[in-house]
PAPA-615440 format. One record per residue (C-alpha): x negated, z, y negated. Coordinates in pm, whole numbers, padded with zeros to 5 digits, always signed. Layout:
XZY;...
This chain:
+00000+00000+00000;-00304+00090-00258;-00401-00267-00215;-00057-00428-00224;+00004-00239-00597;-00397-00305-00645;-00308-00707-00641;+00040-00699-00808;-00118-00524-01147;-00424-00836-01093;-00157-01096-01108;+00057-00918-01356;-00268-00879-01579;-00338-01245-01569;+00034-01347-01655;+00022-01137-01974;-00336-01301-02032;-00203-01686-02023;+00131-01591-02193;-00122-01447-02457;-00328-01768-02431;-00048-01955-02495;+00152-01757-02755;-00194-01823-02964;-00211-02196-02869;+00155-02243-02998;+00067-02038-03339;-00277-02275-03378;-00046-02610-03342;+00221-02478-03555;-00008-02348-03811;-00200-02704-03821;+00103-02918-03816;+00264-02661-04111;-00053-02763-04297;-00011-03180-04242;+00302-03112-04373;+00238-02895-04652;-00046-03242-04742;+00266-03443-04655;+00053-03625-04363;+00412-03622-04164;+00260-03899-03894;-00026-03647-03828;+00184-03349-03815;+00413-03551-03560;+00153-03522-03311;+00070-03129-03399;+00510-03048-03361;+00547-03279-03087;+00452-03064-02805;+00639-02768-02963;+00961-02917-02943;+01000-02910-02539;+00863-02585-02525;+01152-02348-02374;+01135-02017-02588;+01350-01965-02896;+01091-01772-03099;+01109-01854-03494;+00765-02074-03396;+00927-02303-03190;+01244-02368-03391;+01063-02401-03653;+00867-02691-03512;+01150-02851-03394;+01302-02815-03733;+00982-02931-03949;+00934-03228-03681;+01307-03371-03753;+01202-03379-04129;+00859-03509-04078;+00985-03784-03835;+01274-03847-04148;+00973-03841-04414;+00761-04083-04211;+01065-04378-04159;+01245-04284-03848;+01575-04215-03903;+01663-04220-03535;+01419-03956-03419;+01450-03720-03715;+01874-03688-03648;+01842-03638-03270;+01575-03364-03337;+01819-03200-03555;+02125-03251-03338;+01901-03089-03080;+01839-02778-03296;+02206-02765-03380;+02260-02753-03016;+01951-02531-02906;+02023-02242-03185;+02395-02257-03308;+02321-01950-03446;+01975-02015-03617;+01976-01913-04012;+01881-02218-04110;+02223-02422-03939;+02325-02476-04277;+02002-02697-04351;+02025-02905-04074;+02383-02955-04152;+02243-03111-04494;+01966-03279-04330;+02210-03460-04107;+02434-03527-04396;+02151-03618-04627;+02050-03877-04400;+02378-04028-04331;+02368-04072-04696;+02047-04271-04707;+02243-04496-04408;+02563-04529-04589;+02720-04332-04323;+03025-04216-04534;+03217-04018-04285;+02945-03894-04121;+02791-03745-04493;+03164-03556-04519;+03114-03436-04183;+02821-03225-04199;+02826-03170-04553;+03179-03019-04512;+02964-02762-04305;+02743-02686-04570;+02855-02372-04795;+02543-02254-04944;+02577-02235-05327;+02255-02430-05397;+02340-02721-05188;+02658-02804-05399;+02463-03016-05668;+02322-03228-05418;+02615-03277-05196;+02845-03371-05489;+02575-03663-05608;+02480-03806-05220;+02874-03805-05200;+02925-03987-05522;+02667-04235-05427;+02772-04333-05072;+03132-04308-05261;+03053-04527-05498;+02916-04801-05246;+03232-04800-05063;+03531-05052-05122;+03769-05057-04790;+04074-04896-04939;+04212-04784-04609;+03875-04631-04469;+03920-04417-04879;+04261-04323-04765;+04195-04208-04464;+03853-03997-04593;+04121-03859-04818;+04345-03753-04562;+04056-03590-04387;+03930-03402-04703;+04233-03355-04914;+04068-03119-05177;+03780-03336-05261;+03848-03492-05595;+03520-03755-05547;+03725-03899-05251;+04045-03939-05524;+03828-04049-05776;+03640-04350-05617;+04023-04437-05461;+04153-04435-05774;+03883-04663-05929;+03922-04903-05599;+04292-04973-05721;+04207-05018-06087;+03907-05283-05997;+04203-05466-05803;+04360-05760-06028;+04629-05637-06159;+04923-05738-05989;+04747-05610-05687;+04695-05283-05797;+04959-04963-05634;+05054-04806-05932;+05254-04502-05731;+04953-04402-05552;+04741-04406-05876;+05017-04207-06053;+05000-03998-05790;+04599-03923-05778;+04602-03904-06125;+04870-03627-06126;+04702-03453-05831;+04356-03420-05882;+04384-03429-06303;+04130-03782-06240;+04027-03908-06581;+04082-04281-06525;+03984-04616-06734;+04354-04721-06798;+04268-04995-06975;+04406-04878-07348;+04167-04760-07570;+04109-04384-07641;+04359-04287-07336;+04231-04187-06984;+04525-04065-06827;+04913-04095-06899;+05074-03716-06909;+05368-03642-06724;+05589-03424-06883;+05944-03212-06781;+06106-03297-07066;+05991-03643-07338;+06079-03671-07708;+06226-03969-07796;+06265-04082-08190;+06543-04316-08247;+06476-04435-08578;+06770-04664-08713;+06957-04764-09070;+07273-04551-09037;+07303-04426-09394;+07560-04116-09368;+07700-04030-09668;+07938-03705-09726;+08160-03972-09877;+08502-04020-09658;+08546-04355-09720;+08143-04459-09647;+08201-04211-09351;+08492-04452-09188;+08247-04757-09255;+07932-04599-09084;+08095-04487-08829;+08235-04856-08721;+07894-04989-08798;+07693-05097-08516;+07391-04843-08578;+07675-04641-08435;+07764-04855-08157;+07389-04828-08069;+07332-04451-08091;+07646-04439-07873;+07493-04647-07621;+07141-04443-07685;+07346-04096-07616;+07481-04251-07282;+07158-04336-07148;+07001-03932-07207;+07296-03821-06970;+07294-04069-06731;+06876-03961-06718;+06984-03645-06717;+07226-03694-06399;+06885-03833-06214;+06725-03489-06330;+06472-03661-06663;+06561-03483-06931;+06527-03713-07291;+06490-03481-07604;+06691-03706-07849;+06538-03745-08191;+06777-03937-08439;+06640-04000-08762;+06805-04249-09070;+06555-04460-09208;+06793-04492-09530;+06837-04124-09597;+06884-04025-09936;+06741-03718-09891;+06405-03728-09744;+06232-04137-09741;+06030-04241-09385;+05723-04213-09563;+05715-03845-09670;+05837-03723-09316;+05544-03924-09155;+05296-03721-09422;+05452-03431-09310;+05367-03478-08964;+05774-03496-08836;+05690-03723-08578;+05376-03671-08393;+05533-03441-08144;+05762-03807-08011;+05648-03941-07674;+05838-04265-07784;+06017-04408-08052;+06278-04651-08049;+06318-04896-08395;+06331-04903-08648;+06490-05220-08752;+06392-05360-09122;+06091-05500-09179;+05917-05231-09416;+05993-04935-09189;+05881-05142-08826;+05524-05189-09014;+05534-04815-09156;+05650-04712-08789;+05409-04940-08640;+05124-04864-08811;+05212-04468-08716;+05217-04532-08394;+04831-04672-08345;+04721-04408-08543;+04930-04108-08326;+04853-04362-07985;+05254-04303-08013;+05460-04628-07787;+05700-04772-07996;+06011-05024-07885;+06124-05272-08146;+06493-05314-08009;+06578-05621-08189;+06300-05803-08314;+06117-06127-08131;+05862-06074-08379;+05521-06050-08237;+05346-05962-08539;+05341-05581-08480;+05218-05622-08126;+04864-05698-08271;+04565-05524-08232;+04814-05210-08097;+04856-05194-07779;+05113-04882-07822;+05364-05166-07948;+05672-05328-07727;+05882-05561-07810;+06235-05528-07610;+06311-05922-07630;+06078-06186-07560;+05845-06287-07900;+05903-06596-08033;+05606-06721-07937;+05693-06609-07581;+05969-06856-07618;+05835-07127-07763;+05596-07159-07477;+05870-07075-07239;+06096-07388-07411;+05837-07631-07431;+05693-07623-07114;+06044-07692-06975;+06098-07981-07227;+05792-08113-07115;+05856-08115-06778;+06211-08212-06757;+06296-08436-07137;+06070-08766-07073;+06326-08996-07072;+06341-08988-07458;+06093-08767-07630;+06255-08791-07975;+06358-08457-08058;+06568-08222-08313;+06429-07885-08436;+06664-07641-08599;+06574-07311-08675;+06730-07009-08892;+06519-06859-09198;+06208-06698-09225;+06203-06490-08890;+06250-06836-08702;+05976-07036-08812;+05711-06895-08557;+05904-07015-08292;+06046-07350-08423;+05661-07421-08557;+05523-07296-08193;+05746-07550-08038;+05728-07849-08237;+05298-07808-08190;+05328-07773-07843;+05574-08035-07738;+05364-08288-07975;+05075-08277-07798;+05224-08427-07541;+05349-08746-07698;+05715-08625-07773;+05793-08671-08140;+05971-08422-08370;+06206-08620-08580;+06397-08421-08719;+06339-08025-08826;+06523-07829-09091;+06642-07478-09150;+06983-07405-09117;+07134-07111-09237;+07382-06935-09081;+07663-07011-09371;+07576-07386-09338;+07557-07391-08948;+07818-07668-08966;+07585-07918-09091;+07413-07950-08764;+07770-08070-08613;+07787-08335-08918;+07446-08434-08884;+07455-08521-08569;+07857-08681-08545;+07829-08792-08905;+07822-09202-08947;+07776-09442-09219;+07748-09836-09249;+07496-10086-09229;+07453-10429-09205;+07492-10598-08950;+07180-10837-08805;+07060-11150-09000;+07118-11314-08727;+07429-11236-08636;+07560-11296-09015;+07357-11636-09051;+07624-11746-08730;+07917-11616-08923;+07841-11745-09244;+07703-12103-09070;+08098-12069-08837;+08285-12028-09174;+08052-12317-09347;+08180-12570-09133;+08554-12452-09129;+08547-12495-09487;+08305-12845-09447;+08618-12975-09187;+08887-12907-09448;+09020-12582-09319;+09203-12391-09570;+09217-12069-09382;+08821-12122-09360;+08761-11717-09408;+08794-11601-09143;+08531-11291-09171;+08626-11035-09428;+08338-10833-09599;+08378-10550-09354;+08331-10764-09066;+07946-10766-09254;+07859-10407-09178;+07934-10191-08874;+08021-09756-08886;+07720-09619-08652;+07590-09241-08660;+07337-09178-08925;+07194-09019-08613;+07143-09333-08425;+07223-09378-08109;+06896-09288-07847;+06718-09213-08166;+06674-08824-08028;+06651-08730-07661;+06681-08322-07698;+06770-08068-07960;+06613-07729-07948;+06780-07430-08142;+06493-07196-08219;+06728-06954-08310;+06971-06674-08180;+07241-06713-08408;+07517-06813-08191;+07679-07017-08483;+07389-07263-08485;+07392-07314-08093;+07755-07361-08070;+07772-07617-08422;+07451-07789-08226;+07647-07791-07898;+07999-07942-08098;+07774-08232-08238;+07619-08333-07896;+07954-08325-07733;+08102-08547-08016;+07805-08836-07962;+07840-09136-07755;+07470-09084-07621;+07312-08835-07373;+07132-08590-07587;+06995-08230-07425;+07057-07880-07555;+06804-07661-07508;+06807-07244-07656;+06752-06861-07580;+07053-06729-07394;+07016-06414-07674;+07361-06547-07761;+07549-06577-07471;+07728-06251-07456;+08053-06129-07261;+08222-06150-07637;+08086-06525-07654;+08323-06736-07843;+08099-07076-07677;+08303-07190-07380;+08135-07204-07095;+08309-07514-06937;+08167-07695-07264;+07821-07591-07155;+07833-07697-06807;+07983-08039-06932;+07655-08051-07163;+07430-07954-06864;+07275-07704-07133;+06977-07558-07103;+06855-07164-07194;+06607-06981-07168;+06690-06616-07029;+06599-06366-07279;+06688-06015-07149;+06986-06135-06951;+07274-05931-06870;+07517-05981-06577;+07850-05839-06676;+07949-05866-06269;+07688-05582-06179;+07820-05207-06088;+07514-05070-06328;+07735-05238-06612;+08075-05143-06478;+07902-04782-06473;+07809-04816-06820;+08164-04939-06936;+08330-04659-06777;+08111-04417-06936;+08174-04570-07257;+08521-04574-07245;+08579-04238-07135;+08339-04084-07393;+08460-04298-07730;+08774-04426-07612;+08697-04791-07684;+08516-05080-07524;+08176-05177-07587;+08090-05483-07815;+07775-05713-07747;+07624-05844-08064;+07440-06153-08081;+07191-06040-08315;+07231-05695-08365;+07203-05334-08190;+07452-05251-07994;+07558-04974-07732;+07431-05244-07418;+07063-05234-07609;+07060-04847-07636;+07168-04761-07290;+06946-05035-07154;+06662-04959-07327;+06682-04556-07296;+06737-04561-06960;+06503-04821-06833;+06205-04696-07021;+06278-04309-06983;+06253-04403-06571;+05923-04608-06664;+05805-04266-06870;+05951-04011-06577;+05743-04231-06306;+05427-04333-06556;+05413-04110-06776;+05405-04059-07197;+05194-04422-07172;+05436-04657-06928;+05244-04925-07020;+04943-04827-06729;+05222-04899-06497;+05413-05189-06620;+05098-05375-06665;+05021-05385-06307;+05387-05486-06195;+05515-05785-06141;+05861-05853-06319;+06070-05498-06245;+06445-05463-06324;+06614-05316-06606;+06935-05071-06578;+07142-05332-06755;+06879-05622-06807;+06830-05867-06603;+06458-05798-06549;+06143-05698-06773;+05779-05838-06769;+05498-05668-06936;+05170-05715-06744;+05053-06005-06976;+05185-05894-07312;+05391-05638-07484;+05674-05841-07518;+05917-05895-07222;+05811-06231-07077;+06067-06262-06842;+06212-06543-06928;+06391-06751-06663;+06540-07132-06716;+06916-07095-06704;+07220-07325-06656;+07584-07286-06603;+07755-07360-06313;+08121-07309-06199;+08184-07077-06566;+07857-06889-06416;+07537-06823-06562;+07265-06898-06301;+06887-06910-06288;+06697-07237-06184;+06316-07298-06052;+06120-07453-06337;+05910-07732-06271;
C-alpha cells in the first residue's frame, strides 16, 4: 500500500506540473497576441489567439482570446471568420460580461455588410448606455441604403418603437412620384412617431392634427341694425352661403370633426379687415374660406403666406393669388386651367373649320379668353372674331350671329341678267324688265355662312352661353358651342333638349349631380333647418358652395391635417361631398375638369381625345 499511495502522489505531482506548464504557456500566447493587437498587427496576433480558441477551459484567458481573435480576424478583412468566432463565444459563455459587446460586434459587422435585419437583431440586444450613439448612426446608415418598402414595413413591424425605422419609411414614400406615394400611411408615421418630414411646402415639416380646427369664413354680408337692410341681408346670398357653411359644421360634427366656425363681415362698419389683421384676430384660423372682392382676397391672401394660413377662394377662377403661395386654393378651376382644358379639346375635335368666335365677359375674363385664343392659334385655327360682351348686352351675340344684311350679288351672275334683259329689250319686248333691283342683291348673315366653325364662351355668365347657344340654333350652318358647365345649374333656365340638339360642348368645372343621395341629404337638411329650398347661383355663393366646400375640406383637414395640401398633392382626382370630384396634385386650383355633353336631358362625361 506505501508504494501504491507512493506512485499516486508521483503522478498527481506531475499533473499539477504540466497543468502549471500549460496555464503559463496559455498566459505567454495571450500576453503576445494582446501585444500584436495593442500594435494593431491583427494577422500576427491571428496566429498567437489561434490556438487559444480550441482550448476547453472557460478561464477569462481563453475567452478573451477567442473574443480578441473575432475582432482581429474582423480588423484584418475576414468578415466570415471574425462572426463565427463571436457566434461561438455567444454560444460558449452566454453568461460572459462582455455578451453585450459581441452583440455589437455582430451587429456592427452586419452593418459594414448591409445586413439590415441582422444589425436590428443583435443591436436590439445591446442595452449598454454607451453603445446607443453608435447603434443609432450604423442603423441610420444601413437605413438609409435601403429602398424595398415592404422589407421597411416589415422591420417596422418587428421594431415598432424605433423611430429610424419610421423615419427612412416615411422618406421611401415621399421619394415616390407623387401619385405613387400612400398618403394614409405617411399621415399615420407622421402622427405616430412626431417624424419631421420634407412635405414639400416651404417652412412646414409636418401637418398638425388637431381635435377641434378654426375655420374663418370671411364674406360681404353687411348687417345693419336697420329693419329694412335687415330683410335685404338676410335674402342675400352671403346668407344663402353661410347657411350652407353652418350645414356642413354639423354634418362634420355627426362624423365626430368638430369645425370652430369663425364668421367675419368684410364690410363691417365697425371694425375694417385691415385693423383686425394688425390686431392679430386671425392667426389662431387653421383655414379661411373667402373672401370675395378683389381688395380683401389680396389683403387675405397676402395674410395667409405670411401666417402659412390655407385659404379657399370660393368663387374666383382667378389664378393670380395662387402665386408664389402655396397656402392658396382656388375652389373652381383657374381660368387658365380652362383655357388649356378648352383648347386642347378644340384642337382635337374642331378641324373641320378652324374659324372661330371668342366671347368673353369683362375684366375677370380676359385671362381665359386671351389663354385660348394663343393656344388654339398655334395650331393653325384662326380667331375671327373676339369681343367683350357684357352681361346687359348678352343679346348681341344672338344678333351677331342670326343678324343678315345684303350684298350684291356676283358679277357674273348680274352681267347674265343684265345681257338676258338686253336682248328682250333688243327683240322688241315691252315687258323687257324682267329683274327688279332687288333681284341685284341677296339677304345673307353678316356672319357668313362656314365663315366660323366653333364659338367658345370664356365666360360663366349663363346669359352669354344661352344668347350664344340661341344664335347657333337660329343659323343655317353647323357651328360648335363650346363653355364651362359653371352655369349649368338645377335652377338653369338653358333647356337641355336645346343643348343636346346643338351637340354642345362643356367643360366640367366642379360639377354637381343633383341625382346623388349626398345632395338629397343636403336638401333635406336645408329644408328642415330654414324652411326653404336651396338656390344654385351661376356666379355667386350659394348654400351648395358652403356645404361643399366645408365639408369636403374639413374631411381633407380631419385626415391631413391643418396643411391638406401634403395629402391632396399626392392623390389622384378624390371626390367632393357635393362636387363632382377635386384635383390638386398639379396646382392649387381644382383641375378636374372633364369634357361634358348632354344626352337623353342628362349631363354626362366623355373621354377626350
Amino acid at each position: 500500500m506505501g508504494i501504491r499511495k507512493g506512485l499516486f502522489l508521483i503522478v498527481v505531482l506531475l499533473i499539477i506540473s504540466v497543468s502549471q506548464g500549460f496555464s503559463q504557456n496559455i498566459k505567454a500566447l495571450f500576453d503576445e497576441g494582446k501585444k500584436l493587437f495593442d500594435q494593431k498587427e491583427y494577422a500576427l496576433a491571428l496566429d498567437k489567439f489561434a490556438p487559444l480558441t480550441s482550448v476547453n477551459q472557460s478561464n477569462d484567458l481563453v475567452k478573451y482570446s477567442s473574443y480578441y481573435y473575432a475582432i482581429a480576424a474582423y480588423k484584418s478583412g475576414d468578415n466570415t471568420t471574425a462572426k463565427n468566432m463571436f457566434k461561438q463565444v455567444l454560444q460558449k459563455y452566454p453568461d460572459w460580461a462582455v455578451t453585450e459587446d459581441v452583440n455589437y460586434w455582430l451587429g456592427y459587422v452586419a452593418a459594414q455588410e448591409n445586413d439590415i435585419l441582422g444589425t436590428f437583431q443583435y443591436f436590439d440586444l445591446v442595452n449598454k448606455p454607451d453603445l446607443e450613439v453608435n447603434k443609432a448612426a450604423l442603423k441610420a446608415v444601413v437605413l438609409s441604403n435601403t429602398t424595398d418598402m415592404k422589407g421597411l414595413l416589415k422591420l417596422l413591424d418587428q421594431y415598432p418603437n424605433d423611430n429610424l425605422i419610421a423615419s427612412q419609411l416615411a422618406n421611401q414614400i415621399l421619394s415616390q412620384p407623387v401619385h405613387e406615394q400612400d398618403m394614409e400611411l405617411l399621415s399615420n408615421l407622421q402622427s405616430t412617431y412626431a417624424l419631421n418630414l420634407d412635405l414639400g411646402i416651404d417652412g412646414i415639416e409636418y401637418s398638425p392634427k388637431k381635435s377641434t380646427y378654426n375655420v374663418g369664413l370671411f364674406l360681404p354680408f353687411s348687417f345693419s341694425s336697420d329693419s329694412a337692410m335687415l330683410v335685404r341681408a338676410m335674402s342675400n346670398w352671403t346668407t344663402r352661403m353661410y347657411e350652407g357653411v353652418a350645414l356642413g359644421v354639423e354634418k362634420l360634427k355627426d362624423e365626430g370633426i368638430q369645425v370652430n366656425l369663425i364668421s367675419i363681415d368684410t364690410r363691417s362698419l365697425e371694425t375694417s379687415l385691415e385693423d383686425q389683421i394688425a390686431a392679430g384676430d386671425f392667426v389662431d384660423l387653421d383655414l379661411i374660406v373667402g373672401p370675395v372682392f378683389q381688395r380683401e382676397v389680396e389683403l387675405m391672401a397676402d395674410f395667409s403666406k405670411e401666417n402659412k394660413i390655407n385659404i379657399i377662394n370660393p368663387l374666383s377662377s382667378n389664378g393670380d393669388i395662387l402665386k408664389d403661395n402655396p397656402f392658396a386654393f382656388l375652389y373652381y378651376p383657374s381660368n387658365e386651367s380652362i383655357a388649356i382644358e378648352a383648347a386642347e379639346y378644340a384642337k382635337q375635335n374642331f378641324r373641320r373649320n378652324k374659324n372661330a368666335a371668342v366671347f368673353y365677359s369683362g375684366f375677370s375674363d380676359v385671362a381665359r379668353a386671351d389663354m385660348y385664343r394663343q393656344i388654339i392659334e398655334k395650331d393653325s385655327f384662326n380667331v375671327t372674331i373676339f369681343r367683350e360682351v357684357r352681361p346687359n348686352e348678352s343679346v348681341n351675340i344672338q344678333q351677331w350671329l342670326i343678324e343678315e344684311e345684303e350684298l350684291d350679288k356676283d358679277s357674273t351672275t348680274t352681267a347674265n341678267m343684265m345681257a338676258e334683259m338686253d336682248s328682250l329689250r333688243e327683240a322688241g319686248e315691252e315687258e323687257w324688265e324682267i329683274y327688279s333691283e332687288r333681284d341685284f342683291v341677296y339677304d345673307t348673315l353678316k356672319i357668313l355662312p362656314d365663315s366660323i366653325g366653333h364659338v367658345f364662351i370664356a365666360s360663366d355668365i349663363s346669359s352669354l352661353a344661352s344668347s350664344a347657344l340661341s344664335g347657333i340654333e337660329g343659323r343655317p350652318d353647323t357651328v360648335e358651342y363650346l363653355s364651362s358647365s359653371r352655369f349649368l345649374t338645377n335652377e338653369s333656365s338653358i333647356s337641355f333638349d336645346q343643348l343636346e340638339r346643338l351637340n354642345a360642348t362643356f367643360l366640367g368645372t366642379n360639377l354637381i349631380n343633383y341625382n346623388t343621395d349626398a345632395v338629397n341629404e343636403f336638401r333635406n337638411r336645408y329644408v328642415e333647418a330654414y324652411l326653404k329650398s336651396p338656390i344654385k347661383e351661376d356666379r355667386l355663393g350659394d348654400a351648395y358652395i358652403g356645404y361643399d366646400i366645408v365639408v369636403t375640406f374639413g374631411r381633407l383637414l380631419n385626415e391631413y391635417g391643418k396643411y391638406f395640401q401634403v395629402g391632396v398633392k399626392r392623390r389622384d382626382a378624390f371626390e367632393g361631398e357635393l362636387t363632382d370630384k377635386f384635383n390638386y396634385r398639379l396646382s392649387n386650383d381644382n383641375r378636374y375638369i372633364p369634357v361634358l355633353k348632354v344626352e337623353a336631358a342628362t349631363i354626362v362625361p366623355r373621354e377626350k381625345h
